[in-house]
ZADREN-385709 format. One record per residue (C-alpha): x, y, z. Coordinates in nm, 2 decimals, m for minus. Layout:
<rec east="X" north="Y" up="Z"/>
...
END
This chain:
<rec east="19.67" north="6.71" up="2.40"/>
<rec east="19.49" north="7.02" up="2.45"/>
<rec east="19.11" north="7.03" up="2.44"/>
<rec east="18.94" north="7.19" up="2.16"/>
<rec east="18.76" north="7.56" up="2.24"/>
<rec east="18.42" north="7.62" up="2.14"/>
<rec east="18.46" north="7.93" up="1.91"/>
<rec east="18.18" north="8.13" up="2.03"/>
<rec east="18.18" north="8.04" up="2.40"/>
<rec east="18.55" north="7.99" up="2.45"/>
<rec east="18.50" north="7.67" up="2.65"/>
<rec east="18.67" north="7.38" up="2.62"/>
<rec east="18.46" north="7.11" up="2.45"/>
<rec east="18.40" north="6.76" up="2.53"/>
<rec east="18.71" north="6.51" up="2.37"/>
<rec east="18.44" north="6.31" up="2.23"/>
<rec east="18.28" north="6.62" up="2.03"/>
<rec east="18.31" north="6.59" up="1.68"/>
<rec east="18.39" north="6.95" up="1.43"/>
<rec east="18.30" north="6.94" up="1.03"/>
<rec east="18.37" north="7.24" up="0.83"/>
<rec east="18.07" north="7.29" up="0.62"/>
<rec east="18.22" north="7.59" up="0.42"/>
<rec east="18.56" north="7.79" up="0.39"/>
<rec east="18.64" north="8.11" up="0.22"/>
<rec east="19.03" north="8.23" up="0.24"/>
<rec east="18.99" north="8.59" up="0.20"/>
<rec east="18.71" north="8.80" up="0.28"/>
<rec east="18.69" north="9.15" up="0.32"/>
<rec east="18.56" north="9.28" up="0.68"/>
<rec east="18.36" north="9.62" up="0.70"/>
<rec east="18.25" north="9.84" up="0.98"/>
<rec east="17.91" north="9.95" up="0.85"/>
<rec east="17.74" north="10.21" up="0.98"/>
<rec east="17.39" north="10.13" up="1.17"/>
<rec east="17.10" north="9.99" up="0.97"/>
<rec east="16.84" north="10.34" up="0.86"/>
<rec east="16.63" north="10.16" up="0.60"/>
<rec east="16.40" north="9.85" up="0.69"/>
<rec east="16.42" north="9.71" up="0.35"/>
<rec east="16.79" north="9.63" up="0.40"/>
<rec east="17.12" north="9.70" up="0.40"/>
<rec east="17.30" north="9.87" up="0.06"/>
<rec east="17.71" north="9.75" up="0.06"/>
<rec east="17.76" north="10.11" up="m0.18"/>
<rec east="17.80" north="10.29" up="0.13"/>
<rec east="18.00" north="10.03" up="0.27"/>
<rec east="18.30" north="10.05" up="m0.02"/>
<rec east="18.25" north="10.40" up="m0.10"/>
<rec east="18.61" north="10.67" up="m0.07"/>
<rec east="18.82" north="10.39" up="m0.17"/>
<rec east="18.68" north="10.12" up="0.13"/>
<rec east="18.74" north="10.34" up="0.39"/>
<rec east="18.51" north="10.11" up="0.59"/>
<rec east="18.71" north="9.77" up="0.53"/>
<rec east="18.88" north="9.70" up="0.89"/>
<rec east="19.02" north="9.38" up="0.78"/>
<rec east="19.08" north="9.10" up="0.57"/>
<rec east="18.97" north="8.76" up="0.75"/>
<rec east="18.95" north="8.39" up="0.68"/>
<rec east="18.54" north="8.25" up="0.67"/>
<rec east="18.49" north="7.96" up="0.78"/>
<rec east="18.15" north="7.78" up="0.87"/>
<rec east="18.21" north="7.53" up="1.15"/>
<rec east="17.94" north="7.24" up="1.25"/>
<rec east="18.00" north="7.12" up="1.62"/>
<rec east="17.80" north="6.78" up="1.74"/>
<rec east="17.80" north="6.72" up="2.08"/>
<rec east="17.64" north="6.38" up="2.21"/>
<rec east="17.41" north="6.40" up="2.52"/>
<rec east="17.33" north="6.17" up="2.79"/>
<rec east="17.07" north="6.03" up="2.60"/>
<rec east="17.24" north="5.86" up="2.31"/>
<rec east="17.19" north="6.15" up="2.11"/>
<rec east="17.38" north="6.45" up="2.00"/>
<rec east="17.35" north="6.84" up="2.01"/>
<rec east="17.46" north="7.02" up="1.66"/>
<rec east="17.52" north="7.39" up="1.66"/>
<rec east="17.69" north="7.59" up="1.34"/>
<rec east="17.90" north="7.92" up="1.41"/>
<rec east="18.02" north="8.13" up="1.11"/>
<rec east="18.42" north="8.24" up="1.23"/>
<rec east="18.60" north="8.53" up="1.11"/>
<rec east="19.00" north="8.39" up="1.16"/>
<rec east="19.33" north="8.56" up="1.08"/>
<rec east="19.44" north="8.41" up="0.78"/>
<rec east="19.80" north="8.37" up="0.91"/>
<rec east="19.77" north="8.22" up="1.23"/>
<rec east="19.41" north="8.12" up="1.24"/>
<rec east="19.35" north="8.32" up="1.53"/>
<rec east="18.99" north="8.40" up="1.57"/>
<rec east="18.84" north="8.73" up="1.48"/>
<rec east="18.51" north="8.74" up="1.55"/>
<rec east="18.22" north="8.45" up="1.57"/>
<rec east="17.85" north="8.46" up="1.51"/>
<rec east="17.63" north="8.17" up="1.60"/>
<rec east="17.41" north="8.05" up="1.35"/>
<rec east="17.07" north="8.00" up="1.50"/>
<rec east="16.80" north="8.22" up="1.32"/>
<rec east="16.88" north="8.31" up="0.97"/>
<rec east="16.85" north="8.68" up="1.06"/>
<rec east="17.22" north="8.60" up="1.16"/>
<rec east="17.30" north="8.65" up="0.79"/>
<rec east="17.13" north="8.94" up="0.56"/>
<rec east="17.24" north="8.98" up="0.24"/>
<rec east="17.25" north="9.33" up="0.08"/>
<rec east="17.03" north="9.45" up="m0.14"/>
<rec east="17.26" north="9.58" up="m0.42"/>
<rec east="17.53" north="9.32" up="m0.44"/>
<rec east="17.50" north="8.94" up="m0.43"/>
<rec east="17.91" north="8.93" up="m0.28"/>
<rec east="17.81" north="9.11" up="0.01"/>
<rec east="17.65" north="8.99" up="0.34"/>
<rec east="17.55" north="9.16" up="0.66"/>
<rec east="17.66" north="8.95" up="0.95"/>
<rec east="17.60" north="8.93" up="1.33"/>
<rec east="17.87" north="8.85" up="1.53"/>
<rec east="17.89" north="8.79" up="1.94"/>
<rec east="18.17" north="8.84" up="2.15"/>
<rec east="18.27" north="8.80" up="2.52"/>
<rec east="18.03" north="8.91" up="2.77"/>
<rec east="17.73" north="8.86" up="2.49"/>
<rec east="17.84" north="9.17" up="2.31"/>
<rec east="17.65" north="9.18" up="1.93"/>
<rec east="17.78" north="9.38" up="1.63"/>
<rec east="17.70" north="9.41" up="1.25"/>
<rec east="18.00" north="9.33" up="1.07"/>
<rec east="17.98" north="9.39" up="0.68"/>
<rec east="18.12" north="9.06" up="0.46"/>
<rec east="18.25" north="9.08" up="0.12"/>
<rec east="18.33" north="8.79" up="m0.15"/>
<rec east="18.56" north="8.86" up="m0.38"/>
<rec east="18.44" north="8.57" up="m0.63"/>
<rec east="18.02" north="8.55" up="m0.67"/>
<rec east="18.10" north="8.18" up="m0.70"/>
<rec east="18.22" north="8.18" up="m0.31"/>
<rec east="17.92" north="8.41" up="m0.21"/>
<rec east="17.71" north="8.12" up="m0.39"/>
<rec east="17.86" north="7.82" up="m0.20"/>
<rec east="17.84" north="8.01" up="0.12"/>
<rec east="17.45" north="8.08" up="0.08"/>
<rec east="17.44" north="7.70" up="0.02"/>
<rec east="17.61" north="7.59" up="0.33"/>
<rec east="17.39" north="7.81" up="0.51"/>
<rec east="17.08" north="7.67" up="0.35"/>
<rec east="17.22" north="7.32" up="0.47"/>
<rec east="17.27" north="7.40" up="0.83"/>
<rec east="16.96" north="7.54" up="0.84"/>
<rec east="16.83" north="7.19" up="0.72"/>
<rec east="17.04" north="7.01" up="1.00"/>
<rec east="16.98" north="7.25" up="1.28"/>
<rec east="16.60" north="7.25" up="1.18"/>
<rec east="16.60" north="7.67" up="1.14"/>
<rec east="16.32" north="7.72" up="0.95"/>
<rec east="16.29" north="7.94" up="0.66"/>
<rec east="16.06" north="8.18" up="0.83"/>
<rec east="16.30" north="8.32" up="1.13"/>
<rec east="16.19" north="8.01" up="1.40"/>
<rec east="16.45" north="7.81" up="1.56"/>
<rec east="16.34" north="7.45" up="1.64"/>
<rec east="16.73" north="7.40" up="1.79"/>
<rec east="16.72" north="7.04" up="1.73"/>
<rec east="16.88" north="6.85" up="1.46"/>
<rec east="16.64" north="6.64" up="1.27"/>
<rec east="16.60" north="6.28" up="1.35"/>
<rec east="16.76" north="6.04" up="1.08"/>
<rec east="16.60" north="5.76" up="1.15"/>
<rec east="16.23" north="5.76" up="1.06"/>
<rec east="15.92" north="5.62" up="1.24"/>
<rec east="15.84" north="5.26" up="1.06"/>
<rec east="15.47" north="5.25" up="0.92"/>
<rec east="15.29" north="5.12" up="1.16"/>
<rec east="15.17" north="4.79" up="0.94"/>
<rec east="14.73" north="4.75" up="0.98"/>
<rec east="14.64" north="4.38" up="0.97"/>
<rec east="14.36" north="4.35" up="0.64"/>
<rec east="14.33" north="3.99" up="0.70"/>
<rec east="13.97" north="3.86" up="0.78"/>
<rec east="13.86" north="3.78" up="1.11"/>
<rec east="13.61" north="3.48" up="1.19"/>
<rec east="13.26" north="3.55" up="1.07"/>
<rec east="13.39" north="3.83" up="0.86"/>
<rec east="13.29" north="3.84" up="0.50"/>
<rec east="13.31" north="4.07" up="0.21"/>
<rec east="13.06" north="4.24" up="0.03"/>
<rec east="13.11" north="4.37" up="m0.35"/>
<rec east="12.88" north="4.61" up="m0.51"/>
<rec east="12.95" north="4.58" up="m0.90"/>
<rec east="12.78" north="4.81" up="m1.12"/>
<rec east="12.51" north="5.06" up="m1.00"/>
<rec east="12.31" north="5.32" up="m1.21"/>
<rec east="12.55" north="5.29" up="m1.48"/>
<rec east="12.58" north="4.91" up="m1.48"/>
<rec east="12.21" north="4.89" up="m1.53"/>
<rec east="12.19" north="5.15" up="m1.82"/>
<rec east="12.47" north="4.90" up="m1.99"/>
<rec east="12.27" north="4.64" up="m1.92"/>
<rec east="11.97" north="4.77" up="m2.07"/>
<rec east="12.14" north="4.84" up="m2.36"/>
<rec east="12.30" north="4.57" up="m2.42"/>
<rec east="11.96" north="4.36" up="m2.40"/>
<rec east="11.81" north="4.62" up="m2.67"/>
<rec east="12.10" north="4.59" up="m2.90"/>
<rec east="12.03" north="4.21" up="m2.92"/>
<rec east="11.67" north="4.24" up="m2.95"/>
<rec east="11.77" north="4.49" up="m3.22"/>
<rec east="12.00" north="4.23" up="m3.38"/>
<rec east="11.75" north="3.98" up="m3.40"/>
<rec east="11.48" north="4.15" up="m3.57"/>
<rec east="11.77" north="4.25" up="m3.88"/>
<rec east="11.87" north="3.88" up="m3.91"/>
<rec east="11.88" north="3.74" up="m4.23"/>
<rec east="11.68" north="3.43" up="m4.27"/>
<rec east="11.85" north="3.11" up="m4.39"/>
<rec east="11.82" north="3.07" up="m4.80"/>
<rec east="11.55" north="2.85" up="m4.92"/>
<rec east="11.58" north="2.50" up="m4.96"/>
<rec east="11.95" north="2.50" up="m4.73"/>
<rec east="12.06" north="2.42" up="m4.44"/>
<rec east="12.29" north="2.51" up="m4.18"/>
<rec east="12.67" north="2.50" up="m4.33"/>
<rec east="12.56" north="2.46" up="m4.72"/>
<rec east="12.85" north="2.57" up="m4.95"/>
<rec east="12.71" north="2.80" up="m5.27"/>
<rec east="12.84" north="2.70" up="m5.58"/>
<rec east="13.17" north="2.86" up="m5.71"/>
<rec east="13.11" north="3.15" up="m5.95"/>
<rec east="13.19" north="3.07" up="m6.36"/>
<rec east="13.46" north="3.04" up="m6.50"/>
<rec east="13.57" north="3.34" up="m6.81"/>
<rec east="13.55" north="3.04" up="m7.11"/>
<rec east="13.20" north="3.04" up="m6.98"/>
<rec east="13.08" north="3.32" up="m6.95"/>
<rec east="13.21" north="3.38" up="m7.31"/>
<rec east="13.06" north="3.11" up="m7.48"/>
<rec east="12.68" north="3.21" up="m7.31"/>
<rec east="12.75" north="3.60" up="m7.49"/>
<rec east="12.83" north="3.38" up="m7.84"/>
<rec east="12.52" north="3.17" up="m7.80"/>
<rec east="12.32" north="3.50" up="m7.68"/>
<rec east="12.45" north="3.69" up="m8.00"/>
<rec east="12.37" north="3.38" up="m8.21"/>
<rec east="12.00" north="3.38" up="m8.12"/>
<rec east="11.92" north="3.70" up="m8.15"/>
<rec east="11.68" north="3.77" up="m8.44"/>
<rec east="11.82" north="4.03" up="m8.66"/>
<rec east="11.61" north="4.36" up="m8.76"/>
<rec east="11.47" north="4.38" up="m9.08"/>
<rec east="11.48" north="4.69" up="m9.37"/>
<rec east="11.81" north="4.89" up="m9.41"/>
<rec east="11.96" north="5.12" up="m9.20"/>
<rec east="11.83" north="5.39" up="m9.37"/>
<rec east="11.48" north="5.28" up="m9.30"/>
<rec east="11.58" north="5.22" up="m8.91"/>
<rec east="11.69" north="5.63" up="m8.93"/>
<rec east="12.04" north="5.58" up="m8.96"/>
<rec east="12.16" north="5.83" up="m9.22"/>
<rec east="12.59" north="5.88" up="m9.23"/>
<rec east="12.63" north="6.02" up="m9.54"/>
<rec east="12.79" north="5.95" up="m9.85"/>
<rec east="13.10" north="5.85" up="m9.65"/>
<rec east="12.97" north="5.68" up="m9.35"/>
<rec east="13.09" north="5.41" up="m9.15"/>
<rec east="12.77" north="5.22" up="m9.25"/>
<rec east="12.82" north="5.20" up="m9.66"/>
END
């Protein structure tokens, strides 16, 4: 079985290396753009203007995650972004993904990428990439935002060239038991604790000054007696109305005068 080759070195890896493919596009469309005269950025108008005149080729993209492991039970991850022949997969160019500078995208055209690539002898070029969907330019910003995450690249340019840990440091647990001739001392209340206080001793003082006293002649728990009933309190109006002592004279002498068709006739 032959060894597998490291894409941008072209050395044999180790058989125990392991290879995921983070991201693959089948067609993209290569340019030879012309050098960078703007620091803002580079503008993919120039690169497709007179009919693409600039494309040289049409390549396969793939993003491919290598993890060595080390002598020290660990493992070395490093991410290069291949340009293959779609037909035989023969490589094209590579460009190792280790600052995010690697990749610029343009500044008119989400589809369109400005990409470093290495070759033998440590020979860099700018090679212009163009997606034909903006779904597949999407997914490969993604997979780049991901190995940045694994290769801990961060946003701002600097390489840390280690993959992160994935196990995390336990807590280190404090003991909050009490030790002999320890004790514990609880302050409860304070300025505002004694201003409740205070109040709360006035509002009883305050309470009993307004107390009602007891009624006269009772005692503690005596029931008053239920009100009357309505046969009652109707019989005490008829013997109210039947003791009353009625006026004497007419009403005509009391200065009532209705007429010659009052209500009184």
């Amino acid at each position: 079985m032959e060894p597998t080759i490291d894409p941008s070195t072209g050395r044999p890896l180790p058989a125990d290396a392991i290879q995921r493919i983070l991201f693959i596009a089948p067609s993209v469309h290569v340019y030879n753009i012309p050098p960078l005269t703007s620091t803002k950025g580079y503008v993919a108008a120039s690169w497709t203007a007179d009919n693409n005149k600039r494309q040289i080729f049409t390549a396969r993209l793939r993003i491919l995650e290598t993890a060595i492991p080390t002598s020290n039970n660990d493992e070395a991850v490093k991410t290069d972004i291949l340009l293959e022949d779609p037909s035989n997969g023969q490589l094209f160019a590579a460009a190792p993904y280790t600052i995010p500078a690697v990749v610029e995208q343009v500044l008119d055209s989400s589809r369109f990428f400005a990409l470093r690539v290495q070759g033998e002898g440590g020979r860099k070029a700018v090679l212009g990439v163009g997606f034909e969907e903006r779904s597949e330019a999407f997914d490969f910003s993604v997979s780049l935002q991901e190995a940045r995450k694994t290769l801990g690249i961060d946003d701002d340019g600097k390489a840390g060239g280690k993959k992160p840990e994935k196990k995390e440091k336990a807590a280190e647990k404090k003991d909050f038991s009490l030790k002999d001739g320890e004790t514990i001392t609880v302050n409860i209340g304070g300025r505002a604790g004694r201003r409740n206080q205070v109040k709360s001793e006035e509002f009883i003082r305050d309470m009993e000054v307004f107390s009602l006293p007891p009624p006269p002649g009772g005692s503690v728990g005596t029931f008053l007696p239920p009100p009357p009933s309505a046969q009652d309190v109707k019989a005490q109006k008829r013997l109210s109305q039947n003791l009353e002592v009625p006026l004497s004279g007419s009403i005509e002498d009391l200065g009532f005068d209705d007429g010659e068709f009052g209500e009184f006739q």
